[in-house]
PDB file of N, CA, C and O in Angstrom:
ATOM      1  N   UNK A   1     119.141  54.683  98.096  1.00  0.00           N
ATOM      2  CA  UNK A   1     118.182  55.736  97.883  1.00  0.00           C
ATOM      3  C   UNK A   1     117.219  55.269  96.790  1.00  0.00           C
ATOM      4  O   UNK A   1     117.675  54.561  95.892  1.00  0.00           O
ATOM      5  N   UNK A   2     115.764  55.648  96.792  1.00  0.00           N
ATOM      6  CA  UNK A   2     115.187  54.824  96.301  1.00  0.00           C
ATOM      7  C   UNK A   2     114.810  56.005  94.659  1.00  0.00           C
ATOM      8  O   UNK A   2     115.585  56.909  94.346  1.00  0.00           O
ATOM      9  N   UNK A   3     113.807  55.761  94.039  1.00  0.00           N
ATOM     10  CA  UNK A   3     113.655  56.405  92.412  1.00  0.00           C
ATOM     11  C   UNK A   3     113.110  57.616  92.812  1.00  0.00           C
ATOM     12  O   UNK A   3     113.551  58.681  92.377  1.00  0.00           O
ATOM     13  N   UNK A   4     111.948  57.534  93.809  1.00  0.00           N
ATOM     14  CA  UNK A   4     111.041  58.702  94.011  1.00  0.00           C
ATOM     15  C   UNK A   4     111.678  59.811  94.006  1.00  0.00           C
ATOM     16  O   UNK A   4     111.506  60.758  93.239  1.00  0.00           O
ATOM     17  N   UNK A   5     113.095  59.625  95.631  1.00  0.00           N
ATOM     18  CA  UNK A   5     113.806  60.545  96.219  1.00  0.00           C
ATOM     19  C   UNK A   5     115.014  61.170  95.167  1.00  0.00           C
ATOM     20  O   UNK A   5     115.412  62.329  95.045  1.00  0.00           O
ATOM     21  N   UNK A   6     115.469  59.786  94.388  1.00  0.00           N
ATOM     22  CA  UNK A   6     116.000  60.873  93.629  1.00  0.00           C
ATOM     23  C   UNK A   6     115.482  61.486  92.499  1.00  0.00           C
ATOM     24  O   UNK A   6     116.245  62.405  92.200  1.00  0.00           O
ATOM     25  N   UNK A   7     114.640  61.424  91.804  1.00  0.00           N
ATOM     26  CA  UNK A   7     113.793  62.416  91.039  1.00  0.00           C
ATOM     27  C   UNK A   7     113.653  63.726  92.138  1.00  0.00           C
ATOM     28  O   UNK A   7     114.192  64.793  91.844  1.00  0.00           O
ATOM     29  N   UNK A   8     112.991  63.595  93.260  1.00  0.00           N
ATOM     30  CA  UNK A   8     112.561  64.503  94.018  1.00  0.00           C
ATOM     31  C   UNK A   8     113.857  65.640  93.846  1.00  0.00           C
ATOM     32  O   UNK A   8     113.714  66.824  93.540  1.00  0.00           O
ATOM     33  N   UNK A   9     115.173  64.926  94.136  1.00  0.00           N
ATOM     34  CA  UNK A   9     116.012  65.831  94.129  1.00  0.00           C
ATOM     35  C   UNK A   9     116.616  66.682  92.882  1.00  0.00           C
ATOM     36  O   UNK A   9     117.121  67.804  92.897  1.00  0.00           O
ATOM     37  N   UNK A  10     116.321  65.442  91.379  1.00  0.00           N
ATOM     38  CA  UNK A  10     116.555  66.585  90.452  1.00  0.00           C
ATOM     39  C   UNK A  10     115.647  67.420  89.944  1.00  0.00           C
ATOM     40  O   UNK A  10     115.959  68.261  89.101  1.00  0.00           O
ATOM     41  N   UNK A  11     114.088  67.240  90.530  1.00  0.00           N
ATOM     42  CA  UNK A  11     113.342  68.086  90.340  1.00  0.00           C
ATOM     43  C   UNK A  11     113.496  69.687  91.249  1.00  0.00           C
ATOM     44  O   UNK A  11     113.064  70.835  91.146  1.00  0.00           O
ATOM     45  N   UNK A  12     114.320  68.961  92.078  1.00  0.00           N
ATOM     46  CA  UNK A  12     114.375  70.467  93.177  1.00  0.00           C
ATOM     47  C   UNK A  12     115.594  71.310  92.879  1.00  0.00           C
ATOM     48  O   UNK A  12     115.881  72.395  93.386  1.00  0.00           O
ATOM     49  N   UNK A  13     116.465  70.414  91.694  1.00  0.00           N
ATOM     50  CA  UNK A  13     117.473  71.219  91.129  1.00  0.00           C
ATOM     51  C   UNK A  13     116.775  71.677  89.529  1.00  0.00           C
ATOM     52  O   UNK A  13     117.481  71.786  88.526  1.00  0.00           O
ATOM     53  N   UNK A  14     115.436  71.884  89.533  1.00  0.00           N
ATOM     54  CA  UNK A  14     115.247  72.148  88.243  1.00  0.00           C
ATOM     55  C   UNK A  14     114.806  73.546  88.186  1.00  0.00           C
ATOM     56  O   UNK A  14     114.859  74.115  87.096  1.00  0.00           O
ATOM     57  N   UNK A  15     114.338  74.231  89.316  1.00  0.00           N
ATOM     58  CA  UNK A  15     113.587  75.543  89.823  1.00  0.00           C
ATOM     59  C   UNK A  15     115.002  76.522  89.572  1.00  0.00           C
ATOM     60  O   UNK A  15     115.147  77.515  88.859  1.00  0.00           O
ATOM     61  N   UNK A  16     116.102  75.705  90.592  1.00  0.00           N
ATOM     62  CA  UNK A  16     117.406  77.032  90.324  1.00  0.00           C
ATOM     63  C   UNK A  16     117.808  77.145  88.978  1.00  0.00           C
ATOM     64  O   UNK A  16     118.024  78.287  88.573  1.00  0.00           O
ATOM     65  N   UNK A  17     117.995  75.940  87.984  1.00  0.00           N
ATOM     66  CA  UNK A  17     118.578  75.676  86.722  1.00  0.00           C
ATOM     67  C   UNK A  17     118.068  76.851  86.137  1.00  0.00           C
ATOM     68  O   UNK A  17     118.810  77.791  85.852  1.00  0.00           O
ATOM     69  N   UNK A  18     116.199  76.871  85.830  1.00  0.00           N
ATOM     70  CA  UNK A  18     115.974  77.639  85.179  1.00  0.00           C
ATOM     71  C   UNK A  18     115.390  79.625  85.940  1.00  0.00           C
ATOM     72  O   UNK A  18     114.914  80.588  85.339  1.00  0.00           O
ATOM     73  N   UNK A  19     115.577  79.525  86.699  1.00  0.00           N
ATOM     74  CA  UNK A  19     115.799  80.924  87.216  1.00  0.00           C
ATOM     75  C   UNK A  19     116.970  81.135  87.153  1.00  0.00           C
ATOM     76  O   UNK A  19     117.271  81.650  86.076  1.00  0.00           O
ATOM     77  N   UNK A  20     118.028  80.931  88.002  1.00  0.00           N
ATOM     78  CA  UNK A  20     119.397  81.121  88.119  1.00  0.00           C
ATOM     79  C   UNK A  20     119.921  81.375  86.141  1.00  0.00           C
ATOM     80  O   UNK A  20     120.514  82.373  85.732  1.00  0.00           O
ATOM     81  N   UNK A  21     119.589  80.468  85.471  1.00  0.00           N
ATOM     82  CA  UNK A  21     119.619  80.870  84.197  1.00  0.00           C
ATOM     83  C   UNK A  21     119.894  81.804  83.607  1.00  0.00           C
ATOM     84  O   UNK A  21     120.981  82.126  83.126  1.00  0.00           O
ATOM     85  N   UNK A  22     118.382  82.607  83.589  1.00  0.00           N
ATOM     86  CA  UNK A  22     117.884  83.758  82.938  1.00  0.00           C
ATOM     87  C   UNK A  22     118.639  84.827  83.751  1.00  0.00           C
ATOM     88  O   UNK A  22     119.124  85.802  83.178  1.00  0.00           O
ATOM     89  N   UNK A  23     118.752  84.634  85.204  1.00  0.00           N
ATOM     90  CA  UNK A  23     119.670  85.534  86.302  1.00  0.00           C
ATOM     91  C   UNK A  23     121.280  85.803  85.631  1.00  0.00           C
ATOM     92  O   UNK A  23     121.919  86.853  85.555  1.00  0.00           O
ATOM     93  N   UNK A  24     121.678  84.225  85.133  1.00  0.00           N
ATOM     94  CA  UNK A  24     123.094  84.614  85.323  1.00  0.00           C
ATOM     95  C   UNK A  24     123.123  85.481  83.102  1.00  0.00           C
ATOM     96  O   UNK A  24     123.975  86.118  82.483  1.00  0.00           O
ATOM     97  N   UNK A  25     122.137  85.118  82.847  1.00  0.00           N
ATOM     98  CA  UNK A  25     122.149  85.573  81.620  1.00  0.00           C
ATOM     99  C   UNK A  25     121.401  86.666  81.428  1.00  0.00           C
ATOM    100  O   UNK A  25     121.131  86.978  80.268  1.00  0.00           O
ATOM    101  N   UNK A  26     121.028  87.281  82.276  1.00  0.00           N
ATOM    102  CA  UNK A  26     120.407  88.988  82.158  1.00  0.00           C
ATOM    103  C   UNK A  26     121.961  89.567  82.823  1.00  0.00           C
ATOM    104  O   UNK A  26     122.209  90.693  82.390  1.00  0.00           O
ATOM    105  N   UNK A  27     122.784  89.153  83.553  1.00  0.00           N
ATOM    106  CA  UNK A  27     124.036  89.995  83.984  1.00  0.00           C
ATOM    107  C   UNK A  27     125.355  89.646  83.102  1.00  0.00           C
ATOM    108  O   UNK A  27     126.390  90.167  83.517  1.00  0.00           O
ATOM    109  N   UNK A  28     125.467  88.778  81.860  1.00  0.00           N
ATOM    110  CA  UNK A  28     126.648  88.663  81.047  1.00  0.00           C
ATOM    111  C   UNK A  28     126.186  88.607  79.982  1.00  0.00           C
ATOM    112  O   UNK A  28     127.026  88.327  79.127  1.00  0.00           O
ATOM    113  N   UNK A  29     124.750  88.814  79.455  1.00  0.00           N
ATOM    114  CA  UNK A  29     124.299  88.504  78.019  1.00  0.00           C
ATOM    115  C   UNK A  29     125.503  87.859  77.214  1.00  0.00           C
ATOM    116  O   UNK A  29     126.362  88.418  76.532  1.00  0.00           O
ATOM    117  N   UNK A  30     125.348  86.786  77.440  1.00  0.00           N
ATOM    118  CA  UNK A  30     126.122  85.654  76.650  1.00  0.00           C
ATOM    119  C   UNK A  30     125.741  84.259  77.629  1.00  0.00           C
ATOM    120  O   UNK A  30     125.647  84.129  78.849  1.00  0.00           O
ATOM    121  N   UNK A  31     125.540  83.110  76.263  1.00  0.00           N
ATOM    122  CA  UNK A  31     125.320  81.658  76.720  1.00  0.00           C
ATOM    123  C   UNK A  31     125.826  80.946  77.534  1.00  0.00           C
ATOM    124  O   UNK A  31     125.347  80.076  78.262  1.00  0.00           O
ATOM    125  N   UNK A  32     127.392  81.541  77.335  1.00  0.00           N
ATOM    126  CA  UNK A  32     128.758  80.510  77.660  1.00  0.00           C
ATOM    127  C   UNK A  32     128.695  80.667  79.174  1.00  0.00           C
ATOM    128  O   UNK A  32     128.927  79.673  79.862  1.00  0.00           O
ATOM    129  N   UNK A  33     128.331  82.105  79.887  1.00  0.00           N
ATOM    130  CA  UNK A  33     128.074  81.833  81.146  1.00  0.00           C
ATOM    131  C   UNK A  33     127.066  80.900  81.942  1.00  0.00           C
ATOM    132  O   UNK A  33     127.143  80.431  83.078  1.00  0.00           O
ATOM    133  N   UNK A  34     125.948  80.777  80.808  1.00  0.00           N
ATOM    134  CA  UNK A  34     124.562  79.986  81.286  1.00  0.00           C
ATOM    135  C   UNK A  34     125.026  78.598  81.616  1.00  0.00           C
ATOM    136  O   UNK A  34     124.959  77.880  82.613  1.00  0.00           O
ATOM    137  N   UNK A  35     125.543  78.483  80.356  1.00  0.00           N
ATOM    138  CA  UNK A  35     126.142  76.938  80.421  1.00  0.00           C
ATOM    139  C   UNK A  35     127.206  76.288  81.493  1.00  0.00           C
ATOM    140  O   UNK A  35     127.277  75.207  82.077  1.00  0.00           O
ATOM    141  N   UNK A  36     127.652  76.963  81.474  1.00  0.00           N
ATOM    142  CA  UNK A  36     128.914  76.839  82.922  1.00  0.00           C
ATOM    143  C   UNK A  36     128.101  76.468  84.110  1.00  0.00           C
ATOM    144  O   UNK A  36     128.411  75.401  84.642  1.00  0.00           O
ATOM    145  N   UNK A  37     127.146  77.125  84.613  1.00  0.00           N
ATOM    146  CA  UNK A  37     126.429  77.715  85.446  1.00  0.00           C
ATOM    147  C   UNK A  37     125.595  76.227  85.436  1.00  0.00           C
ATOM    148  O   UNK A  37     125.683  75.437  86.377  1.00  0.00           O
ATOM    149  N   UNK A  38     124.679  75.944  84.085  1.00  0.00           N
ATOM    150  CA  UNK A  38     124.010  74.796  84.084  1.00  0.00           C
ATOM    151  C   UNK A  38     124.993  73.496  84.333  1.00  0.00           C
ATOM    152  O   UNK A  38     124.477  72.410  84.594  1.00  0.00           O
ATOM    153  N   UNK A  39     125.984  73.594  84.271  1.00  0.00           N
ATOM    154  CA  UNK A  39     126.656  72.192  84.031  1.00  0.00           C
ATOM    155  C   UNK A  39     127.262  72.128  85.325  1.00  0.00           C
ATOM    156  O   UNK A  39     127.519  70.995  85.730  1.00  0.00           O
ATOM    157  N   UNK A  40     127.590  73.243  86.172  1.00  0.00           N
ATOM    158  CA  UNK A  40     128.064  73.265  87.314  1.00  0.00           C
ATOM    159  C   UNK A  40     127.077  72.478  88.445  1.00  0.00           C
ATOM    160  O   UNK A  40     127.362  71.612  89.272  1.00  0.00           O
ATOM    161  N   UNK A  41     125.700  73.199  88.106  1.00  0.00           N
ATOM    162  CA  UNK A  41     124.492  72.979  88.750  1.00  0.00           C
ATOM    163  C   UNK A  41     123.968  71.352  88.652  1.00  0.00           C
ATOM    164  O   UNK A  41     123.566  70.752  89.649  1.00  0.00           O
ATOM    165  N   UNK A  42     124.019  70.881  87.614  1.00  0.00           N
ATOM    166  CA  UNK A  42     124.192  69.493  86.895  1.00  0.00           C
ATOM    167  C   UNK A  42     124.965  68.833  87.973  1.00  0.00           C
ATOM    168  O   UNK A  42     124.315  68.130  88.747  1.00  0.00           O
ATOM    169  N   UNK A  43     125.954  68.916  88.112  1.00  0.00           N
ATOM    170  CA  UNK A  43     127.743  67.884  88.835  1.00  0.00           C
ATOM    171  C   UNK A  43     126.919  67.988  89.578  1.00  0.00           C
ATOM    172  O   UNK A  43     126.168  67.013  89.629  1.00  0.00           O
ATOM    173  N   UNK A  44     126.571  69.287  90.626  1.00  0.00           N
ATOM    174  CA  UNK A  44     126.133  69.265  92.384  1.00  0.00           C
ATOM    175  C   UNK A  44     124.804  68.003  92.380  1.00  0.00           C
ATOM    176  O   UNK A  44     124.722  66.998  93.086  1.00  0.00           O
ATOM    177  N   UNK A  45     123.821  68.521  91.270  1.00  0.00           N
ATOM    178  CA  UNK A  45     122.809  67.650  91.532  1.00  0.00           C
ATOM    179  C   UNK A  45     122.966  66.223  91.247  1.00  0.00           C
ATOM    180  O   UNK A  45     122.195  65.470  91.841  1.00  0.00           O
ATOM    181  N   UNK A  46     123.748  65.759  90.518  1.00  0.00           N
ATOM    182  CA  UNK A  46     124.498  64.183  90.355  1.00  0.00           C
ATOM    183  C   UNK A  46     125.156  63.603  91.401  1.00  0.00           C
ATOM    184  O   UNK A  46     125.369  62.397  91.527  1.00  0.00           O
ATOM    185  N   UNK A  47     125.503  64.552  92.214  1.00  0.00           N
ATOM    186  CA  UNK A  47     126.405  63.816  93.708  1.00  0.00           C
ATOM    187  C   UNK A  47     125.652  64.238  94.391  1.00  0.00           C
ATOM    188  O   UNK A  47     126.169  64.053  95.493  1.00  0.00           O
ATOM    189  N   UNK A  48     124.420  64.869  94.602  1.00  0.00           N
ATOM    190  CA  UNK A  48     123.571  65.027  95.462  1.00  0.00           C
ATOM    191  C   UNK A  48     122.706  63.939  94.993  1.00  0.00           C
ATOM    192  O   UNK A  48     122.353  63.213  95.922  1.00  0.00           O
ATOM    193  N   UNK A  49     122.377  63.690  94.153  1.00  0.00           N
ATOM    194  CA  UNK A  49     121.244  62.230  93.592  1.00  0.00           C
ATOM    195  C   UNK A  49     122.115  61.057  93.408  1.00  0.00           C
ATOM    196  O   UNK A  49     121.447  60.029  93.297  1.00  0.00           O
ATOM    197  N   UNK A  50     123.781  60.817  93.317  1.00  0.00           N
ATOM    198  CA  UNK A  50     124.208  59.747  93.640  1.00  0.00           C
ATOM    199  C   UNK A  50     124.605  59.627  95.013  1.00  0.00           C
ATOM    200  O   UNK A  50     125.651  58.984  94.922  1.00  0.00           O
ATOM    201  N   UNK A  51     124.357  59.911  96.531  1.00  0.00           N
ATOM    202  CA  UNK A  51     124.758  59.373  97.349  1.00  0.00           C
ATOM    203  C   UNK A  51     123.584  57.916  97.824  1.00  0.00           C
ATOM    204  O   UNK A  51     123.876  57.167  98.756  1.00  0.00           O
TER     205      UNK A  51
END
């Protein structure tokens, strides 16, 4: 897979990161859920940009 495509793909995981965000942190007002949430989102997009 070449540089473009995978940028392409962590750019297309960058739209949910930061909506999904503010989403999962307007329904638990607290970080610790954001973060979970971001780091979860992180793994998927790393094995989606390492195949």
């Amino acid at each position: 897979m070449n540089l473009s495509r995978r940028l392409g793909i962590l750019v297309f995981f960058a739209v949910p990161a930061i909506i999904g965000g503010g989403i999962v942190y307007h329904f638990f007002h607290s970080y610790i859920p954001v973060c979970i949430f971001e780091i979860a989102l992180l793994l998927v997009a790393g094995g989606c940009a390492g195949k």
